[in-house]
C-alpha positions as CSV (number, residue, x, y, z in Angstrom):
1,X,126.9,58.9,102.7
2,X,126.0,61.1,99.8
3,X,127.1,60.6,96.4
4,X,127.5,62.7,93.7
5,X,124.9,64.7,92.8
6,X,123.4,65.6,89.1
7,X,122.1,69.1,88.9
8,X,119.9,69.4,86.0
9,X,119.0,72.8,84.7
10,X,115.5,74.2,85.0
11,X,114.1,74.4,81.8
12,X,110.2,75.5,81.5
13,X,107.4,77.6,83.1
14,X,104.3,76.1,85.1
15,X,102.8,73.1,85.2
16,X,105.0,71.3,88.1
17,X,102.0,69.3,89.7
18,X,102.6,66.1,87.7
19,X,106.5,66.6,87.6
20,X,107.4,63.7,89.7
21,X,105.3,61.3,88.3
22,X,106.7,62.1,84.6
23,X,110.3,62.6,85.3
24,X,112.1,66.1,86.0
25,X,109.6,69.2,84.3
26,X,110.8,71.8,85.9
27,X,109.7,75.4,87.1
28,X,111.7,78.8,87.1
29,X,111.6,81.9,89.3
30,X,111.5,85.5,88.1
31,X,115.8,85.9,87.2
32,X,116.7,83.0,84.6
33,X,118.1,79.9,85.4
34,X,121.6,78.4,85.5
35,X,123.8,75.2,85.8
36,X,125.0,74.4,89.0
37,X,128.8,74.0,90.2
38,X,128.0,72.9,93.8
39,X,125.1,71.5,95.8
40,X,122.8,74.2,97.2
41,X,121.3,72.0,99.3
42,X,122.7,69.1,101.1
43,X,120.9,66.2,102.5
44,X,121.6,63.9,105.0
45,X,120.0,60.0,106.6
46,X,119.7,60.3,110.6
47,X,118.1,59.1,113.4
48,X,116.8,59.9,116.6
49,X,118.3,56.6,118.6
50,X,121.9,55.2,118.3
51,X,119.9,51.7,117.3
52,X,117.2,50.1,116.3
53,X,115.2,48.0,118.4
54,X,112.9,44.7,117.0
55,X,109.3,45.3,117.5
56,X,109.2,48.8,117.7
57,X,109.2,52.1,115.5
58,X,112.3,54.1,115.5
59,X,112.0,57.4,114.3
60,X,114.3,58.6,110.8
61,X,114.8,62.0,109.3
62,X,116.3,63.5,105.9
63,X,117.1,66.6,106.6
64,X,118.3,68.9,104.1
65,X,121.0,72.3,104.9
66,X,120.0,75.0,102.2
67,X,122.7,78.0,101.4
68,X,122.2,81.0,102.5
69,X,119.8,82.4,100.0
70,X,118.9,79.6,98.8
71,X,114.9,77.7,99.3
72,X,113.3,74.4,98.9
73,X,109.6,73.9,98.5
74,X,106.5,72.5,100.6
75,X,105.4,68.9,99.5
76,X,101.8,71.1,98.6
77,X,101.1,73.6,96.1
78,X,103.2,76.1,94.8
79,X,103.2,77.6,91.8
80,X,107.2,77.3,90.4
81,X,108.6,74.6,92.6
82,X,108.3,70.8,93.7
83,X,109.0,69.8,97.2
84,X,111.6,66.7,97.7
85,X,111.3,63.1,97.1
86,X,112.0,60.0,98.5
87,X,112.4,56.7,97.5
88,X,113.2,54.1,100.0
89,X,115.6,51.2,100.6
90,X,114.6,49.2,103.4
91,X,115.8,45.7,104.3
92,X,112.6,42.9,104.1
93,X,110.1,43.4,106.9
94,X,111.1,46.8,107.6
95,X,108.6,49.9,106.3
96,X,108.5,53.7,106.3
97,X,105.4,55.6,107.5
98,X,103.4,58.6,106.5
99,X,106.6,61.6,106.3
100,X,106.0,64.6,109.1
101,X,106.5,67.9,107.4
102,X,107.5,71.5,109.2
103,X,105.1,73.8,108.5
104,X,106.8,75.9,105.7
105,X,106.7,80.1,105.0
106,X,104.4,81.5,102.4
107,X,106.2,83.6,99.9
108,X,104.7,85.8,97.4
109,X,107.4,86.8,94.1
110,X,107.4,89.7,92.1
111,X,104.7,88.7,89.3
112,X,102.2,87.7,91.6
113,X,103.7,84.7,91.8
114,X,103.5,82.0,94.6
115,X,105.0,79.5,96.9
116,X,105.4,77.7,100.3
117,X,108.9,77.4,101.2
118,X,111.8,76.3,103.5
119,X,114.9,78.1,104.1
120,X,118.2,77.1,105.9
121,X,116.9,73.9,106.6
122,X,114.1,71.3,105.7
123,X,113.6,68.3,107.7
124,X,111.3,65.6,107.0
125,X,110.4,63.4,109.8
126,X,109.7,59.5,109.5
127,X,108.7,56.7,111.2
128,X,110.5,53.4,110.6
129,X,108.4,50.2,111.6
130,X,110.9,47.7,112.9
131,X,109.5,43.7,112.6
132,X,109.8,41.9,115.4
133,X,112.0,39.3,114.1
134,X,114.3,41.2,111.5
135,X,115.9,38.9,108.8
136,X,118.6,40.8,109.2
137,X,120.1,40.6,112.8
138,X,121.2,37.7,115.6
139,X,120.6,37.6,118.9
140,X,124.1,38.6,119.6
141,X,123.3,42.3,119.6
142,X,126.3,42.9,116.8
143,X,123.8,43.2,114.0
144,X,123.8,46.0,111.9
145,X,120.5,47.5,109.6
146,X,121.6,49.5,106.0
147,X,118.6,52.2,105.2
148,X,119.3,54.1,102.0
149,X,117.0,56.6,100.0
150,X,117.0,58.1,96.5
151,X,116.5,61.8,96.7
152,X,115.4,64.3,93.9
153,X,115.1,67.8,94.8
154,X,114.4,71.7,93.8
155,X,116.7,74.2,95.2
156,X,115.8,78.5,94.4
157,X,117.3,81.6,94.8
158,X,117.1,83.6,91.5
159,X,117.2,80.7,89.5
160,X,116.0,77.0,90.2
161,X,118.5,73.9,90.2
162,X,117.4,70.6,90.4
163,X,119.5,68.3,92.8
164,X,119.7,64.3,93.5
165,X,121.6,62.4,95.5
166,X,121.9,59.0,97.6
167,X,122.0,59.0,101.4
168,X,122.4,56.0,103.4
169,X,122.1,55.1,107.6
170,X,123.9,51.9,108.9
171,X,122.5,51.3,112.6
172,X,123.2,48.5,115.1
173,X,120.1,46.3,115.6
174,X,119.7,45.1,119.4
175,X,117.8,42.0,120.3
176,X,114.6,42.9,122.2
177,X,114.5,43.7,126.0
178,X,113.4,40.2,128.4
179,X,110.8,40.7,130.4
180,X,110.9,42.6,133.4
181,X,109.2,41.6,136.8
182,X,110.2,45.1,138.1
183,X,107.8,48.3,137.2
184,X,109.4,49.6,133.8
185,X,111.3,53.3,134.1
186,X,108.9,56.2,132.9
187,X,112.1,58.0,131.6
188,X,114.4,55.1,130.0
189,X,112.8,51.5,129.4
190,X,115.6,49.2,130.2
191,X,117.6,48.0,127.1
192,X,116.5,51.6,125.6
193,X,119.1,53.1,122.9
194,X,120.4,56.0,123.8
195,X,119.6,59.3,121.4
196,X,121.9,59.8,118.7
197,X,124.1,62.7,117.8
198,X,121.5,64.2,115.0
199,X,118.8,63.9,118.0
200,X,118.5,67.5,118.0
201,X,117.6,68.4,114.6
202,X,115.4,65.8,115.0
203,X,114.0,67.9,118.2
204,X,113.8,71.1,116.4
205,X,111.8,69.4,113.5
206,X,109.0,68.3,116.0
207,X,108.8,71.7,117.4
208,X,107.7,73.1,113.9
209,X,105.0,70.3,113.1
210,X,101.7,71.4,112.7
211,X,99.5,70.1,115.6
212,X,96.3,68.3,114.6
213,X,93.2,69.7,113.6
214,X,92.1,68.4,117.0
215,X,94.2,70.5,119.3
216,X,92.6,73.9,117.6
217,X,89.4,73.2,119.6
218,X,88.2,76.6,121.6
219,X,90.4,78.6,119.5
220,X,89.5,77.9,115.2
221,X,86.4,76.1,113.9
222,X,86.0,75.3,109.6
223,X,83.9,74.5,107.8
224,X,82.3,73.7,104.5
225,X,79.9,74.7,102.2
226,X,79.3,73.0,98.8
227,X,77.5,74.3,95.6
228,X,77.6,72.5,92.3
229,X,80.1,75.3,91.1
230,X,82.8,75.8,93.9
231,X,83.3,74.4,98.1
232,X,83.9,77.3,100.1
233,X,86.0,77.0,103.1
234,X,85.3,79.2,106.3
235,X,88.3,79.4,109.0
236,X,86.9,81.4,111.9
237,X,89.7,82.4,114.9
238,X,88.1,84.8,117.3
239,X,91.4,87.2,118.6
240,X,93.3,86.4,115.1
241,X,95.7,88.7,113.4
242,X,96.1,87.1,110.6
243,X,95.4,83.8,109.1
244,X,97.0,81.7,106.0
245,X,96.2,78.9,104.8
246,X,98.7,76.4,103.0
247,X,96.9,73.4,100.6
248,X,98.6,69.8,101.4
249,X,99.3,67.5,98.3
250,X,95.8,65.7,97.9
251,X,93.5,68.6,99.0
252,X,91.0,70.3,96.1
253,X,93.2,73.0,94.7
254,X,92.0,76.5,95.7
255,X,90.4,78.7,93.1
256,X,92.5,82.1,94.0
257,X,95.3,81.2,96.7
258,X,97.1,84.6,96.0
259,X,94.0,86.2,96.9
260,X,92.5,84.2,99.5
261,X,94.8,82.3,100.9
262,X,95.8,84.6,103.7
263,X,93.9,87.1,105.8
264,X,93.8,89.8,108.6
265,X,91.5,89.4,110.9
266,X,89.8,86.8,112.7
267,X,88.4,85.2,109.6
268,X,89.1,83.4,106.1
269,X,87.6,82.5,103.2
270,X,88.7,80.2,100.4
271,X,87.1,79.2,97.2
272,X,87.5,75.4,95.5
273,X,86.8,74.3,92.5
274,X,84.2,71.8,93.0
275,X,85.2,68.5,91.6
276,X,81.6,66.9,91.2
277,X,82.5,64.2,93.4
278,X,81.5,62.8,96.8
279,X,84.7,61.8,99.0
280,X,87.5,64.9,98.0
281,X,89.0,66.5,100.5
282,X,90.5,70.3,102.0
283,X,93.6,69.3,103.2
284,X,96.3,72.2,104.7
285,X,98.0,73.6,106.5
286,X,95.9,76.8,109.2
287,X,98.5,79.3,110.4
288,X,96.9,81.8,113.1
289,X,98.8,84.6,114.1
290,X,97.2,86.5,117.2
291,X,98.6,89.6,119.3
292,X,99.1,87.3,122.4
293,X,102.6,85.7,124.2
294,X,101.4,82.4,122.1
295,X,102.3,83.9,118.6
296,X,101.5,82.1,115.5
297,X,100.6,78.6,116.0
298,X,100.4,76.2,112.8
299,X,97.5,73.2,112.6
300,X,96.9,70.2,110.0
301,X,93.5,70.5,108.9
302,X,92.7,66.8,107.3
303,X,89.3,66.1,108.4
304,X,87.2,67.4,106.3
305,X,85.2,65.4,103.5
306,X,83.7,67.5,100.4
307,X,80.1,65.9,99.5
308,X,78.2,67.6,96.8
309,X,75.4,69.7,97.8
310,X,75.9,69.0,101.8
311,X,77.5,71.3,104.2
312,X,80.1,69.7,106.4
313,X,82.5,71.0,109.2
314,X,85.5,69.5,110.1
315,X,85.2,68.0,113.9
């Protein structure tokens, strides 16, 4: 259940990477900015399964329904918005994983200006670890788990509102399956939840993920070079269209995104500032679009390590 938002006016240009850490600084849009007289953007706490099961991980989502019009931002770099975020209530024993994020649309606005946004909908996928013997719970199978989360939020169209709000999940808690002398069912474990009536949002979330670096074998190789002054990163996609790439929150910020950031062709370049320091990382998002029935297909590069004076690929 959500309750009543604050929508806080956007108040100042640039400078939105520390934001979160300091409190609301907010970012505008070519256009102004204005107060806000209803939510732009509403969030809501569901699950893939109708319970929760000790022993396991259950999978969660906030998912967020933007206005028409209306855009949110990727968790990464943009240059006038701040993606959502979270701060979790969890009952002792229980604890949230890393968040799954769609891979979000690069938008460029009048004044060379730009972002990495979501429209319609953002949904942000995560893992709940579920201990094996809850405090909370019986063996009855009546037991119920209470999951809440803090949100803050940025919400754009031609002017920038910032949103929060309280969502909340109460699911039953079931005790764990016996043990079965009969050979378990590849489809539906016995004592299995079924899937919940958000399940499909949940679906349509995984379909969007970017696959690991991994699965781009045989069709995209990066890699590395490093100079005292700047790390360059190649992205090479024989039979490409066009390629973009989309920094994650942690990676070296790029030198000249607007410029470099995306591509035609079958290769792209991207300049970083060099930080001087063994261990930092390119971290993003690879979107290759190709002429083929596949279409554009969206990867997590997060496996390459930036160490000075050495030239490095990712595997």
């Amino acid at each position: 259940m959500m309750s009543s938002p604050t929508t806080q006016r956007c108040g100042c240009l640039l400078g939105v990477a520390g934001a979160m850490g300091v409190g609301w600084l907010a970012t505008g849009q070519p256009g102004g900015f204005g107060p806000s007289f209803e939510q732009r953007a509403t969030p809501k706490l569901i699950a893939e399964h109708e319970a929760l099961v000790p022993g396991t991980t259950a999978t969660l989502a906030v998912t967020f329904e933007i206005s028409p019009g209306w855009h949110m931002y990727w968790r990464g770099q943009n240059d006038t918005g701040i993606g959502p975020r979270i701060t979790w209530s969890l009952p002792p024993g229980y604890e949230v994983g890393d968040s799954q994020w769609p891979a979000p649309t690069r938008k460029v606005l009048p004044g060379d200006i730009l972002d990495h946004i979501y429209e319609d909908r953002l949904t942000i996928l995560v893992p709940l670890r579920v201990p094996a013997a809850p405090a909370e719970g019986g063996a009855n199978g009546a037991a119920t788990v209470s999951i809440g989360a803090a949100l803050r939020w940025m919400v754009c169209e031609d002017v920038c509102l910032l949103e929060e709000g309280q969502v909340a999940l109460t699911l039953p808690l079931l005790s764990p399956p016996a043990p079965s002398t009969t050979t378990p069912s590849p489809v539906a474990p016995a004592g299995a939840p079924a899937r919940g009536p958000d399940a499909r949002i949940i679906d349509d979330a995984r379909r969007t993920l970017p696959s690991p670096w991994s699965d781009a074998k045989g069709l995209a190789t990066a890699s590395v070079v490093t100079t005292l002054s700047r790390v360059t990163l190649t992205i090479k996609a024989p039979g490409a269209t066009r390629l973009t790439f989309i920094p994650d929150e942690g990676s070296l910020p790029p030198m000249d995104l607007l410029r470099q950031g995306e591509a035609t062709g079958e290769e792209l370049r991207i300049d970083f500032a060099a930080g001087g320091e063994d261990g930092q990382r390119v971290l993003g998002i690879v979107r290759i679009e190709s002429g083929n029935k596949v279409g554009a297909r969206t990867f997590h590069l997060n496996e390459v390590i930036v160490r000075a004076a050495e030239d490095r690929g990712a595997k």
